[in-house]
C-alpha positions as CSV (number, residue, x, y, z in Angstrom):
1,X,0.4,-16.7,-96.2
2,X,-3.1,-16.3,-97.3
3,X,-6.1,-18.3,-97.0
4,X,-8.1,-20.3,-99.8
5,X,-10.1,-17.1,-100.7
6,X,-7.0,-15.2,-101.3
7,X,-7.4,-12.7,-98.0
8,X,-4.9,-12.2,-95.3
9,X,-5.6,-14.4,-92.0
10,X,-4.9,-11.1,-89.9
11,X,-5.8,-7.4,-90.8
12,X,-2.9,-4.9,-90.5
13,X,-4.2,-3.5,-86.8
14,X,-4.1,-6.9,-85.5
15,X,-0.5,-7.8,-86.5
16,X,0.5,-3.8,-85.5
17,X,-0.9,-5.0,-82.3
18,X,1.1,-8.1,-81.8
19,X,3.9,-6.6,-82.6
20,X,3.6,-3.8,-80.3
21,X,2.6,-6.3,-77.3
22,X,5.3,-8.3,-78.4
23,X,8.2,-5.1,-78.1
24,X,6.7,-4.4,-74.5
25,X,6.9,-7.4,-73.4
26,X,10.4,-8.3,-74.7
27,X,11.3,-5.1,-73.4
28,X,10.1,-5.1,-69.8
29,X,11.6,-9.0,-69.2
30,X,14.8,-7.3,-70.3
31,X,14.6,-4.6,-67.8
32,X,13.8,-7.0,-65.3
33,X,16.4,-9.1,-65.8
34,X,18.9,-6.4,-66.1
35,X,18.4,-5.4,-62.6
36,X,20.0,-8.7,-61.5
37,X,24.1,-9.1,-61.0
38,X,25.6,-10.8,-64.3
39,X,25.8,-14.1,-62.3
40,X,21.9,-14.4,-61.9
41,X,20.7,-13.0,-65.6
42,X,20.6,-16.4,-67.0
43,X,18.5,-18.0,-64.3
44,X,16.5,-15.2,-64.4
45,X,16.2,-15.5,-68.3
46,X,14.7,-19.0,-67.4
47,X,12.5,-18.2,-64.3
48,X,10.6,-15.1,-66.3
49,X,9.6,-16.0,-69.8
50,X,8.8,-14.0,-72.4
51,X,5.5,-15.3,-72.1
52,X,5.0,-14.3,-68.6
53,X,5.6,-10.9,-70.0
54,X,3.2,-11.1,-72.5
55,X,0.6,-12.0,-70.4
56,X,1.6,-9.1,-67.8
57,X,1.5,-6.6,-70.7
58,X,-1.8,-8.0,-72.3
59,X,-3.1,-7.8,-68.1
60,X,-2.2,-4.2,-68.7
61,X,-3.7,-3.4,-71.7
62,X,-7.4,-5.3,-70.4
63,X,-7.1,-2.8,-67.6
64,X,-6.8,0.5,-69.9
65,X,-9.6,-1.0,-71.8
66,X,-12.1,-1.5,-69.2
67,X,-11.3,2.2,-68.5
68,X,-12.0,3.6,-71.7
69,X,-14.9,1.3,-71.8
70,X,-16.1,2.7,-68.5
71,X,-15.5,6.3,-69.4
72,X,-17.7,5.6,-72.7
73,X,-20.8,4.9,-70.8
């Protein structure tokens, strides 16, 4: 999908990024959910979202930045 002046609407580190944010995240619901009996995985499934662990990773992430930002100066 490319824009009217022929260019990419993301560059290749921004899509690396969303794909790697969106791994995590897809990863850590599962190993929450896994740590519920059989019976309970599906409510869980419903009661913590992929998005919720989106936001949690990309919580994570602002935190390691503000880090390196503050071991820069």
């Amino acid at each position: 999908m490319k824009s009217s002046n022929g260019i990419l609407p993301y560059d290749s580190t921004e899509m690396l990024f969303a794909f790697h944010v969106s791994e995590k995240a897809r990863a850590k619901r599962e190993k929450y959910i896994m740590q519920f009996p059989p019976q309970l995985r599906e409510v869980e499934k419903r009661s913590y979202t992929l998005e919720q662990a989106v936001k949690e990773i990309l919580a994570d992430v602002a935190e390691v930045a503000l880090l390196i930002k503050e071991l820069e100066s």
